[in-house]
C-alpha positions in Angstrom: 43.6 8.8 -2.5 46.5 7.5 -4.7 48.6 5.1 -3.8 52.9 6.4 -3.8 55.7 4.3 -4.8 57.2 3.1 -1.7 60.7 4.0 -3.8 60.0 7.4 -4.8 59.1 8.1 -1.1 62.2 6.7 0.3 64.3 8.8 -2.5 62.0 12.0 -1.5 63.1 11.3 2.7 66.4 10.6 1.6 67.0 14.0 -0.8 65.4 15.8 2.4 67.4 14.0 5.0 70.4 14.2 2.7 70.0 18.3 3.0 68.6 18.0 6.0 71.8 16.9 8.0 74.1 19.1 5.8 72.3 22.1 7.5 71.3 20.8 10.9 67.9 21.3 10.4 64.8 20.7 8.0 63.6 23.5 9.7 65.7 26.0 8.5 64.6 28.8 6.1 65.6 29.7 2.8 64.7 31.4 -0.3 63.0 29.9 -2.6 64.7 31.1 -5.8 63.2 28.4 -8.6 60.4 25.7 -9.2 60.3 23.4 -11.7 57.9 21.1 -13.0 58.6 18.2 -14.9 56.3 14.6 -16.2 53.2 16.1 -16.4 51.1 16.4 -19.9 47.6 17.3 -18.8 48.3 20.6 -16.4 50.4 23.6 -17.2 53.9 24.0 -15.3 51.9 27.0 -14.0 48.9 25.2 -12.5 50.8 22.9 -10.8 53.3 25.4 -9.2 50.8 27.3 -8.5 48.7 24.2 -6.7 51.6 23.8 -4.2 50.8 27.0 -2.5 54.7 27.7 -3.1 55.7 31.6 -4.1 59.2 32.5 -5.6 61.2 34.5 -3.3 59.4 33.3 -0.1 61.1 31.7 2.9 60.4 27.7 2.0 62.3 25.3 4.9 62.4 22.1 3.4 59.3 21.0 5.8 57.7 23.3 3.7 58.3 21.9 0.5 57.5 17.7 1.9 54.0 19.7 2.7 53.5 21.0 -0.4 54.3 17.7 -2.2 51.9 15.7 0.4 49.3 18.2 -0.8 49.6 18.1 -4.1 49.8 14.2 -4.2 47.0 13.8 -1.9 44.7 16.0 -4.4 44.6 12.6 -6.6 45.6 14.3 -9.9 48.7 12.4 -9.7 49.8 8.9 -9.4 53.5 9.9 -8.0 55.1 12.8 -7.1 58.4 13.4 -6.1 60.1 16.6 -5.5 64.0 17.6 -5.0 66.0 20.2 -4.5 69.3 22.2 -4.8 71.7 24.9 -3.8 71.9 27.2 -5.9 74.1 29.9 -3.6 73.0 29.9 -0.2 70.7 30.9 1.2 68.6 30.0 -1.8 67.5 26.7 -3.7 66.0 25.4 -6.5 63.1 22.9 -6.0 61.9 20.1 -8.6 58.7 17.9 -8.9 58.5 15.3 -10.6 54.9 13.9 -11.2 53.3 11.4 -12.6 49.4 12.0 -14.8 46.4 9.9 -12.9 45.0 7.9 -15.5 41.4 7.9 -14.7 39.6 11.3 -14.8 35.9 11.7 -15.4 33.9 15.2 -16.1 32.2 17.5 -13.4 28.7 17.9 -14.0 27.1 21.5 -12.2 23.7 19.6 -12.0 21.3 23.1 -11.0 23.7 25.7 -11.1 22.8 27.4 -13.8 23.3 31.2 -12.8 26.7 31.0 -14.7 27.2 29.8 -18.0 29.8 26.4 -17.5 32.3 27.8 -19.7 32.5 31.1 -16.8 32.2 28.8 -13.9 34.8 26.5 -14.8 37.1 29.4 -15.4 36.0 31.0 -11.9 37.2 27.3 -10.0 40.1 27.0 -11.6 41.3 30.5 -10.4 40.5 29.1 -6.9 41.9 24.9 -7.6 44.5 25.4 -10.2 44.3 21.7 -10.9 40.7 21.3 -11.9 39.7 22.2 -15.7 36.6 20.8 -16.0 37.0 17.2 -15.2 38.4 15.3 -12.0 40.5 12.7 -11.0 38.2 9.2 -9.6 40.1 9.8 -6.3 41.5 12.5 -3.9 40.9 15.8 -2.0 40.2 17.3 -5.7 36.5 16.8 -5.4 36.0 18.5 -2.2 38.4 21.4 -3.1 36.1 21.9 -6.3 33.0 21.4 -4.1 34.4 24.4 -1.8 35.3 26.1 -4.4 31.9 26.5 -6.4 30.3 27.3 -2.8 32.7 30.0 -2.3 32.2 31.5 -6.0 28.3 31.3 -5.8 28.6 32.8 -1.8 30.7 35.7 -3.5 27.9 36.7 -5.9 25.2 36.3 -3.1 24.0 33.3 -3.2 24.1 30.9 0.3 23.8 27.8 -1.3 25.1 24.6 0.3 26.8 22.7 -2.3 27.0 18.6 -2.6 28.9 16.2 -4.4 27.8 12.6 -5.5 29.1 10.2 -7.7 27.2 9.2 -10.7 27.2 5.7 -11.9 25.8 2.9 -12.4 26.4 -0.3 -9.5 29.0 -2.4 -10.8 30.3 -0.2 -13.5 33.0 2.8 -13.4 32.1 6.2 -12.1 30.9 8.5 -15.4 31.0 11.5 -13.7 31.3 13.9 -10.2 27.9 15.9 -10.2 27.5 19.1 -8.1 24.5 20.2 -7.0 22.9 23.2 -5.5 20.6 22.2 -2.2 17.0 23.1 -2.3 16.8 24.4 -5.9 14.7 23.4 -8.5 15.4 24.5 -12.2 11.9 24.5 -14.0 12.4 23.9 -18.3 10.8 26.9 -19.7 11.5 25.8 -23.7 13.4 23.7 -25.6 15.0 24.2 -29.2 16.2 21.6 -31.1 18.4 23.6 -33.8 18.7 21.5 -37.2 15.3 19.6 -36.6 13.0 19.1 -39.3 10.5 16.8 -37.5 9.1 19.2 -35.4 5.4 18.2 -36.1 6.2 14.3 -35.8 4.1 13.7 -33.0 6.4 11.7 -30.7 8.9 14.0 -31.1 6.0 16.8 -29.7 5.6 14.0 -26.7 9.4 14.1 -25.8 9.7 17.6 -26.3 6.6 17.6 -23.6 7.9 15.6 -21.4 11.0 17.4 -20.9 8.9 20.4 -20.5 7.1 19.0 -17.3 10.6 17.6 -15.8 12.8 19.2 -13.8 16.3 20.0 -14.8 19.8 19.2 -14.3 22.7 18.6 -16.3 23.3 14.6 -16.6 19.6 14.8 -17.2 19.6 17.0 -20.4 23.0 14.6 -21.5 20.5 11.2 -21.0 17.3 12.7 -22.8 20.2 12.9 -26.1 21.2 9.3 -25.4 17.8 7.8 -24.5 15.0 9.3 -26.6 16.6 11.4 -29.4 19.3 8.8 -30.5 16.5 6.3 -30.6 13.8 8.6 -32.2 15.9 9.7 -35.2 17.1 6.2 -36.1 13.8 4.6 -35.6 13.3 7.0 -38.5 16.2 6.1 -40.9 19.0 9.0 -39.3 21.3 6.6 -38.9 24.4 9.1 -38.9 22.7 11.9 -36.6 24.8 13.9 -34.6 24.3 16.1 -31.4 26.0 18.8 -30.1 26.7 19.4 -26.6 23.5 20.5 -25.0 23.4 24.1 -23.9 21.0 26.6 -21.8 20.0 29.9 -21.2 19.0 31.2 -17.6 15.7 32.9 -18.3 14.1 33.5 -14.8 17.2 34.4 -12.5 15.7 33.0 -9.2 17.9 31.6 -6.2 15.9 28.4 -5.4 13.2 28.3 -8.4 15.2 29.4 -11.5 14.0 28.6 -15.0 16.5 27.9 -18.0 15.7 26.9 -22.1 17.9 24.6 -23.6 19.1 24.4 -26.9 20.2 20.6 -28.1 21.5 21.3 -31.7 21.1 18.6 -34.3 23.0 17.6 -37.4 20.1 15.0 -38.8 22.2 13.0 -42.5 20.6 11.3 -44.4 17.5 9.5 -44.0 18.2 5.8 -45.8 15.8 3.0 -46.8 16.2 -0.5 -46.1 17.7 -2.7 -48.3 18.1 -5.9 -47.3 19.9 -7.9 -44.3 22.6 -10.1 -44.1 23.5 -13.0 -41.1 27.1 -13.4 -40.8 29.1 -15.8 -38.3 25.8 -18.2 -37.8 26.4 -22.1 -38.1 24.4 -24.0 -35.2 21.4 -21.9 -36.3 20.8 -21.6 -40.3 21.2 -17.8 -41.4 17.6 -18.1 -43.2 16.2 -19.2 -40.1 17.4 -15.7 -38.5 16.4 -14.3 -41.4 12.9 -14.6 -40.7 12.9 -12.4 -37.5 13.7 -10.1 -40.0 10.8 -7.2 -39.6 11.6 -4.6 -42.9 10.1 -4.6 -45.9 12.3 -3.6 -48.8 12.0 0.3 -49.7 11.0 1.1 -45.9 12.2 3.8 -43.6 15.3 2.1 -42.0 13.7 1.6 -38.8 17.3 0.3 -36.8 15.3 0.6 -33.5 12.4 -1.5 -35.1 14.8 -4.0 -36.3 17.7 -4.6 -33.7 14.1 -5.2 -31.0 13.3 -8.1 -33.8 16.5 -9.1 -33.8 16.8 -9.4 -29.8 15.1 -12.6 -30.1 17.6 -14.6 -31.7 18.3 -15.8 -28.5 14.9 -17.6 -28.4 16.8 -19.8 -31.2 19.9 -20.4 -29.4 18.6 -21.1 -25.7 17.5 -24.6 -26.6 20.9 -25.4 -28.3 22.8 -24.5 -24.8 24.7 -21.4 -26.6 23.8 -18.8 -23.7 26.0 -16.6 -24.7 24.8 -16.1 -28.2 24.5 -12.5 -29.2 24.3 -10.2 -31.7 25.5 -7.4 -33.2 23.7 -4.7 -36.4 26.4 -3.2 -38.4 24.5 -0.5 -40.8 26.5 -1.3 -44.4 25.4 2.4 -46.2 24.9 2.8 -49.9 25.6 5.8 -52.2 22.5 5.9 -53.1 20.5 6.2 -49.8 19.9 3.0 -49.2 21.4 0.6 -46.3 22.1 -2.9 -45.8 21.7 -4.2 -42.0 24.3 -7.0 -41.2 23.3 -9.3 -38.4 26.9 -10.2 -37.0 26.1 -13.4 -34.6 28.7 -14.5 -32.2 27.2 -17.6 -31.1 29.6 -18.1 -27.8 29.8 -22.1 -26.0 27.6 -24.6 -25.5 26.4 -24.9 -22.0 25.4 -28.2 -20.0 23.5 -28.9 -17.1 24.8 -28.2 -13.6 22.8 -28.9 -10.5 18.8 -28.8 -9.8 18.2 -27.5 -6.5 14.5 -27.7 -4.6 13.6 -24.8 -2.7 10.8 -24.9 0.2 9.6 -28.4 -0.4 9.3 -31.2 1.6 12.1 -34.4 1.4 9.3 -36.0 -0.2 8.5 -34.1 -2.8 11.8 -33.1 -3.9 12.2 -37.1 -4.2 9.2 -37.0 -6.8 10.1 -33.8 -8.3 14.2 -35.1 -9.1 12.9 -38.1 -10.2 10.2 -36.2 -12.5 13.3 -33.7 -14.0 14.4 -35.4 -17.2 17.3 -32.8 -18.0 20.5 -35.2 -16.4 23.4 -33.3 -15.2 26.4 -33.0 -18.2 23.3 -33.2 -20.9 23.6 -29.9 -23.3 21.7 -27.3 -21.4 18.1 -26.6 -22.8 16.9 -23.0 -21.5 12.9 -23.8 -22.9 12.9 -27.0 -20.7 12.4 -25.2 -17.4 9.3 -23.7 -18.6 8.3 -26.8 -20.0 9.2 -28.3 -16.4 7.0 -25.8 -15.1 3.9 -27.3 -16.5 4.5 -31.1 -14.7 4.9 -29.6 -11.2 1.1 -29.4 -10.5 0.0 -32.8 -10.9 3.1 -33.7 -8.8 2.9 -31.6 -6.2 -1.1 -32.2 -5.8 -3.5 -29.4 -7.4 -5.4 -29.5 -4.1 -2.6 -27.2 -2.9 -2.0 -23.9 -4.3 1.5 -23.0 -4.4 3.5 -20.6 -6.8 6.3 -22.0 -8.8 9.6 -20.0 -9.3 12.8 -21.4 -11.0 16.1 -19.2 -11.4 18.8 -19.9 -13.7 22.6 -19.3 -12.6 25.2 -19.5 -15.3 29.3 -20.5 -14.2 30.9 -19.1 -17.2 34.3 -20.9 -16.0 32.7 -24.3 -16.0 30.1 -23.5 -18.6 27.1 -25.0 -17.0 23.6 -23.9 -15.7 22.4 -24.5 -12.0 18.5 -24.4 -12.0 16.9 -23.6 -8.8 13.6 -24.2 -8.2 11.0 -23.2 -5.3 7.6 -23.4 -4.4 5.7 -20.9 -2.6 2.6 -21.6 -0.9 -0.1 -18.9 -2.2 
């Protein structure tokens, strides 16, 4: 739920109270001759009206219009609202909001429901939540009015079906989107058409085309096979400037718990370039040539970018032993006229780190004597990320081979201090 000015709400009480004691009551009737919206640039002065529940010429007391602005607040569209009102010849008034656009809105996703195009079922919510035109705000009673509000469209054309909503993200990372889904329905994929292909007959592209065939469907599901398999199969084939269209389907077996849809994922494929050449840029503690050997194209080949950026993912392996743990990088396709593309490695190579604190896990006082002693990498030294694994390799004549014990280290980077605590622990086998 969003969180209200503390001002505006003293400034709403106060134009209520201010009324209030001018006409004994806040109680007290009257008609409600005008409404005005004002501040808002995502929903029609319409919509918004129309989400207070307010109707022109009906008896409002000024209770009534404090409960229409906790509603519409509370529906987490908007970050403020504020509403006043006027005389304007007694015994009617003139009311005003004043709102404020939430920021932060992501898209519904009808997961299964697929017994009404999105484009009709949209329409059919908002004619029952005013406020909600396809996408929602990240908090308020919005969600659960649109999750009502499907049930009672689909209930209305027959169909029982208890509705849910559940975030979708990933753990750590904003909320993407609000999916709704239909309870004990499972949409089967009967075909798939991917209009503007060419490479029908490749054969992976026959194994993902399969594989969707065998999987069941929903919504965020057709939107990840686009982002997961199709962007990654056209540029590991040179499409570098493929484009998708939003994904569509077609009901073909209306059945209320075991419906079957085709989709349609339309394809706009470019051109298909050849590699010619690479470039490092921004590399100093390792020498660009050195890079350059990870380098996996020939020239004149399909510009494989999937091929390459996997080759160029170990870069690290060259920066690790230098303490630069943050060194990444970045491919920036350079395109020729002629069909032809240059791959630039952009390297950031980040701050060196040093050597934090060795801690012994599940050995005795003993041991971790012999095994500190035995550790050569000295707290402040520039960190070395291969020397752990070469570490690894001294432990058994330490610890005794007559035992059999399994060794597990764990590295745990403080990006404030820039340093690297290594924790080690045996486990007895």
């Amino acid at each position: 739920m969003p969180r209200y000015s503390p001002r505006i709400l003293l400034l709403t009480i106060c134009c209520c109270f201010a009324f209030g004691q001018a006409n004994d009551s806040s109680t007290k009737k009257y008609v409600l001759a005008s409404v005005k919206v004002t501040g808002s640039k995502r929903y029609s002065v319409a919509d918004v009206v129309s989400s207070t529940g307010l109707a022109l010429n009906q008896h409002v007391s000024i209770d009534d219009l404090q409960k229409a602005s906790d509603a519409v607040g509370q529906s987490g569209a908007f970050s403020s609202v504020q509403y006043t009102y006027a005389s304007i010849g007694m015994p009617k008034i003139e009311a005003t909001f004043k709102v404020v656009d939430s920021p932060d809105y992501v898209p519904a996703i009808f997961q299964n429901i697929v017994w009404v195009p999105n484009a009709e079922l949209i329409a059919a919510i908002h004619g029952r939540v005013p406020l909600f035109n396809g996408n929602l705000p990240m908090m308020g009673t919005l969600q659960e009015q649109v999750r009502a509000a499907t049930a009672g469209f689909l209930k209305q054309r027959g169909m029982n079906a208890e509705i849910t909503a559940s975030p979708l993200g990933d753990i750590g990372k904003p909320l993407r989107a609000v999916a709704y889904s239909a309870d004990g329905v499972t949409v089967r994929i009967a075909d798939v058409n991917l209009a503007g292909c060419t490479l029908t007959s490749d054969p992976e592209l026959k194994l993902i085309t399969k594989s969707l065939m065998q999987t069941e469907f929903d919504q965020s599901f057709m939107r990840r096979i686009v982002e997961l398999d199709l962007i990654d199969f056209y540029q590991s084939r040179g499409y570098l400037d493929v484009k998708f269209s939003e994904p569509t389907f077609t009901l073909t077996k209306d059945d209320r718990v075991a419906p079957e849809v085709a989709i349609s994922i339309p394809i706009t494929e470019g051109t298909q370039y050849r590699f010619a050449g690479a470039t490092v840029e921004g590399a100093s503690a390792v020498p660009p040539a050195e890079i350059g050997k990870l380098v996996p194209l020939q020239m004149g080949e399909i510009a494989d970018l999937v091929k390459f950026k996997a080759a160029l993912s170990k870069v690290r392996k060259l920066y690790g032993p230098l303490g630069l743990m943050e060194a990444a990088t970045r491919i920036e396709p350079r395109r020729n006229p002629d069909g032809t593309v240059i791959f630039a490695v952009l390297v950031k190579e980040g701050v060196a780190y040093h050597m934090g604190k060795l801690e012994l896990h599940g050995v005795s006082p003993d041991l971790t004597a012999r095994l500190t002693r035995a550790w050569r990498l000295a707290t402040g030294a520039l960190y070395d990320d291969n020397y752990p694994k070469r570490f690894m390799g001294e432990v058994p004549p330490i610890v005794g081979m007559s035992q059999k014990v399994e060794y597990i280290y764990r590295e745990v980077l403080h990006d404030d201090l820039k340093t690297v605590d290594v924790s080690l622990e045996l486990r007895p086998r």
